[in-house]
N, C-alpha and C positions, 0 to 999 in steps of 0.2 A: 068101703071102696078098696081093692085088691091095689095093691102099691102097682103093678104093672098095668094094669088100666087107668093110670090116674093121666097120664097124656095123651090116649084114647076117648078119653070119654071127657076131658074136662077143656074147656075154651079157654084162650086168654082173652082178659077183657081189656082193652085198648083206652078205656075210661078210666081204669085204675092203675094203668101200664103194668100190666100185667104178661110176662114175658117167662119162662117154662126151661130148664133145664134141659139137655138132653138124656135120654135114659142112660147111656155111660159117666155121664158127669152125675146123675141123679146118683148111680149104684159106687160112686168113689164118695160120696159123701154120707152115704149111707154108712160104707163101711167103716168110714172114720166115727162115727157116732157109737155103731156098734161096737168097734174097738175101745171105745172109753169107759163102757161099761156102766154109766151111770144112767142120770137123768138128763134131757137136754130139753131143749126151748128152739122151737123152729119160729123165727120169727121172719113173719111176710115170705113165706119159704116152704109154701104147702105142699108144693112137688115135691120135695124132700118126707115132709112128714108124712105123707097119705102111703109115699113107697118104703117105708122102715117094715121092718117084718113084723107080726103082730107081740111076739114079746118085747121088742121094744119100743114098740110104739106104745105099750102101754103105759111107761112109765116117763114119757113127750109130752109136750105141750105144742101147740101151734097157735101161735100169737096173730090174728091176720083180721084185716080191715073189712074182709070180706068174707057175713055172716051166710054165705051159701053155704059155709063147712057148720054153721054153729049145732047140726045134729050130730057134730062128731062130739064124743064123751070129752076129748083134747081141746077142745076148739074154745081159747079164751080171746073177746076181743079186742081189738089193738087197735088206737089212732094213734099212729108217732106226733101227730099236734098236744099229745096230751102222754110225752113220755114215761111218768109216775104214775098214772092211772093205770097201775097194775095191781092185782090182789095182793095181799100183802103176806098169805100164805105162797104166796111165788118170789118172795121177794128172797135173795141167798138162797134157792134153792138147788138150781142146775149146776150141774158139770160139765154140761157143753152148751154153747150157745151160738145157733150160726143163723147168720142177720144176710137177706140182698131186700133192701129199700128201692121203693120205688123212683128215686130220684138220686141223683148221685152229687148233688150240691153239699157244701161244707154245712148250710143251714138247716137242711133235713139230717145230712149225719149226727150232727152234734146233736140234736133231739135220738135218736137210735141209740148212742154212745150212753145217755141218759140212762133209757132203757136196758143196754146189754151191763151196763154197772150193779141196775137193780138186780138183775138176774141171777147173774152170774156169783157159786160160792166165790170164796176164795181159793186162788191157784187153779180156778176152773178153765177149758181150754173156750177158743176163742176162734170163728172162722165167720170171715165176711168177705163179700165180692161187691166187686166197683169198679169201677176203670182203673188203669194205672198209673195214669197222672194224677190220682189222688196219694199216691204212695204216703208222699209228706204230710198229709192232715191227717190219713189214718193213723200213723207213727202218733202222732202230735194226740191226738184223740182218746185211739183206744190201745196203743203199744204193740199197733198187730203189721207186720211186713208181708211181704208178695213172695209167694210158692214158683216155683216150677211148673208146677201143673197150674193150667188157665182151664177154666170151666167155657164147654160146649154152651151156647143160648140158640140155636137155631132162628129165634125169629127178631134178636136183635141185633140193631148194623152194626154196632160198636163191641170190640172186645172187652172182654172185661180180665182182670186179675184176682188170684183170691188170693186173701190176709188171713195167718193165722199170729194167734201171742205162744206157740207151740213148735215144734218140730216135727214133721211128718216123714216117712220116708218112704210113704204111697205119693205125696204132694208132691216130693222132690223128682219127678219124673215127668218127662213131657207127655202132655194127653196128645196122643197120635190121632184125636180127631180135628187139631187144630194148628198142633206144629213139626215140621220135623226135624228142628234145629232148635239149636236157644235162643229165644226169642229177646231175652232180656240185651243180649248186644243190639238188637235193634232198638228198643226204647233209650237204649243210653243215648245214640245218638237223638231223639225227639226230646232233651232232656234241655238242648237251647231254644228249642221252642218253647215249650214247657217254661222254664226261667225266662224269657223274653215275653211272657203276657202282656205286663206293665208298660198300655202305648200299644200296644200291636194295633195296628189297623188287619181286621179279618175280611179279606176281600174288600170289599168298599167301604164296610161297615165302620164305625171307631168303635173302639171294646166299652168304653164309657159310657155310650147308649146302650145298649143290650143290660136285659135283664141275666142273671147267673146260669139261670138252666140254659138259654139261647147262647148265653157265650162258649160254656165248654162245645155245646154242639158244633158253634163254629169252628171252634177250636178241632175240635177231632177232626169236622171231614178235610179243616186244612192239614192237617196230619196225614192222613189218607189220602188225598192228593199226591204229599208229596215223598209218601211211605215207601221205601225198597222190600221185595220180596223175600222174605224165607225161603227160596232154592236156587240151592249151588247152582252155579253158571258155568257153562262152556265156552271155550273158543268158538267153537259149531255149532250153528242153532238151526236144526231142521225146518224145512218150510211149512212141514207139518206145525212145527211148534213156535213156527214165528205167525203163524196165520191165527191159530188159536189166541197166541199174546196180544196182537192186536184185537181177536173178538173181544178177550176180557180186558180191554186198556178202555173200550170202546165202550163197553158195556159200563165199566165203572164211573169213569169221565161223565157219561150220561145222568149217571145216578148221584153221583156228586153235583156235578148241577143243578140239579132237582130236588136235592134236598137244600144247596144253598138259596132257595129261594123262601123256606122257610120263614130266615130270618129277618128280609126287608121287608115280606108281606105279612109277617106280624107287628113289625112295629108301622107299618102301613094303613093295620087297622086302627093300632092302638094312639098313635098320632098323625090322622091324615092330613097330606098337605100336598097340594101342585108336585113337588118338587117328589116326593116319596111314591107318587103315580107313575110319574116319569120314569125315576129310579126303577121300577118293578116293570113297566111294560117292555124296558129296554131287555132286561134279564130274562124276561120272558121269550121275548123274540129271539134273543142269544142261543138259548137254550133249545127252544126247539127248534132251530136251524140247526142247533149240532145235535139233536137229538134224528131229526132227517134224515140229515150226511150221514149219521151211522148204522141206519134202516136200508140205506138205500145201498153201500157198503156191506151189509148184512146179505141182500136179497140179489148182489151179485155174487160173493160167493158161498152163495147157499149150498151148492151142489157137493161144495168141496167141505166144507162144516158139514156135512151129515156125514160124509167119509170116516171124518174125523170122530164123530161122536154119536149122534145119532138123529133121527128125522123128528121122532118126537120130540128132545131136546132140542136140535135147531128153530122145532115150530115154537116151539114153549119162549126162547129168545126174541123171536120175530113178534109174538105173540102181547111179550112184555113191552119190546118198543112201539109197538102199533098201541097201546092202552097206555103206555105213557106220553104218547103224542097226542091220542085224547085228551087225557086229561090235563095238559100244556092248554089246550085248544079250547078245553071250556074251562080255562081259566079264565073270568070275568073279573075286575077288579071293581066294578058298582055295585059288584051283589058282595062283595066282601067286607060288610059295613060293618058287621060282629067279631066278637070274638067265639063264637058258637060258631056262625059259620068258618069262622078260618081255622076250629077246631077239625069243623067236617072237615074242611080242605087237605089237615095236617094227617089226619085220619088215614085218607087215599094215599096221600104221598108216603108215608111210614108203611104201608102193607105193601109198598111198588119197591121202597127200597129192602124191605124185607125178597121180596120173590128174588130183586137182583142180587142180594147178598149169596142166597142159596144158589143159583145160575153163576155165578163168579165162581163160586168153589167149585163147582162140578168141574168146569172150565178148568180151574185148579189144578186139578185132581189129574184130569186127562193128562194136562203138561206135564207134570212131573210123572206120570207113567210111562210117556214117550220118552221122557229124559234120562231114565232109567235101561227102556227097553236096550239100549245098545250097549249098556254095562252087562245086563245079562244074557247076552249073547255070545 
């Protein structure tokens, strides 16, 4: 497979959480690998290894749980349930080794950390991505800090940062597909959140029921909530650009609700009771009342949104609120007796907040051009 068709031609599988680089974040990580000159180990990280150019990918490995690659010559398999079940001709082999696991819990990293020990010679370099509130365990783990450069994932909601145990000084530069400022002043301030876990009540939930993976999730979209923007502000904010802000305040609000509802209708499955029905039908109704109001907000000014951007994209917006009020609509809590079902359920909901992620930034994008255009004038 041609490194440049490898996100052409290959699916994410949503079963494996399976989630794709973009091709500029794919070709900065390439180059760091090629730059090191050795051998490396792509682990869970086959977008990266399928795109290495073919001299170097001959002397790779690609560690991955999914034997769809096992015709590649690279391709050794990997369950991080079973971190040392690695060959033992790989063991102290590589000179580079760069890990994104499919889950970003302290208890699946520490199985990884296992793994990139085995690997990795000594003094060998070291790159992994995670969210940023994991700073502290990574340090704690595997001695690796957060870059400058944040890696492109297109189809996931959540930023991620990347760790290296190195110095880079491709890494130390912002990736202009995702910031245009430093973004690290922004996470200092989420760093009392972050520190105030212990006790938090997240929305209604207590943090003491939730399982690990549901809590950080909580945890982000309450971050995202209540997150400040990366672009400079003016005294004057065009109408143009106060109308766009509200489409994407509106848009996100929506999808943030939608995704908080994950976490009471899973533990709704997982221990039903009167009370945890209740809890969910209320949230449901909440949600698509205001997912409504911002349809119906939408479809009065449409005329002046297509001005602004374009007909296709405004349909493409209208599009996504009309199929998330769907699927608000047949949300049924008697058919949600499994946790397979409220897999499917989780399934719909994670591809809806995927589409609004991509429709936010576009939105993005527009604002800060118009914010722009009267500088360059």
């Amino acid at each position: 497979m041609a490194g440049n068709d490898f996100l052409k031609e290959t699916q994410e599988r949503s079963d494996l959480n399976q989630y794709w680089y973009s091709q500029p974040t794919i070709d900065a990580f390439v180059e760091e690998i090629s730059a090191c000159g050795g051998t490396a180990a792509l682990v869970s990280t086959p977008s990266v290894y399928f795109s290495l150019p073919q001299e170097v990918k001959a002397r790779c490995k690609v560690l991955d749980f999914d034997r769809q690659w096992e015709w590649d010559a690279g391709f050794v398999f990997y369950d991080f349930n079973k971190p040392i079940d690695v060959p033992a001709d790989l063991h102290c082999s590589f000179d580079y080794v760069l890990i994104d696991p499919p889950f970003i819990t302290r208890e699946v990293w520490t199985l990884y950390a296992e793994t990139a020990k085995l690997l990795m010679k000594d003094g060998g370099r070291l790159l992994c991505t995670t969210i940023f509130e994991n700073a502290a365990m990574m340090k704690e783990l595997l001695a690796v800090t957060p870059t400058l450069f944040r890696p492109s994932i297109p189809n996931l909601v959540y930023q991620y940062s990347i760790y290296t145990n190195y110095r880079s000084e491709r890494l130390e530069k912002l990736n202009p597909e995702i910031d245009e400022c430093d973004w690290r002043n922004l996470e200092a301030k989420k760093d009392t959140f972050a520190n105030g876990l212990d006790g938090v009540v997240v929305g209604n939930l207590d943090k003491q029921a939730l399982d690990p993976e549901a809590l950080v999730q909580a945890a982000l979209e309450a971050q995202l909530a209540s997150g400040a923007q990366c672009v400079e502000s003016t005294d004057e904010v065009s109408p143009e650009v106060a109308l766009l802000t509200e489409l994407r305040d509106r848009l996100g609000s929506t999808k943030r609700n939608c995704e908080s509802l994950r976490v009471p209708l899973q533990q709704a499955v997982r221990r039903p009771s009167s009370t945890s029905a209740t809890t969910c039908s209320k949230s449901l109704e909440s949600t698509h009342t205001q997912a409504a109001a911002s349809k119906d907000w939408l479809v009065q000014h449409k005329e002046d949104l297509i001005r602004l951007l374009s007909d296709s994209e405004v349909a493409e917006i209208v599009r996504w609120f009309e199929d998330t009020l769907g699927h608000l609509s047949g949300t049924k809590l008697d058919q949600l007796t499994s946790m397979d079902a409220y897999q499917e359920w989780a399934s719909v909901s994670k591809e809806s907040s995927s589409r609004a992620f991509q429709l936010s930034n576009s939105i993005l994008q527009r604002v800060k051009a118009l914010k722009k255009a009267p500088q360059q004038q």
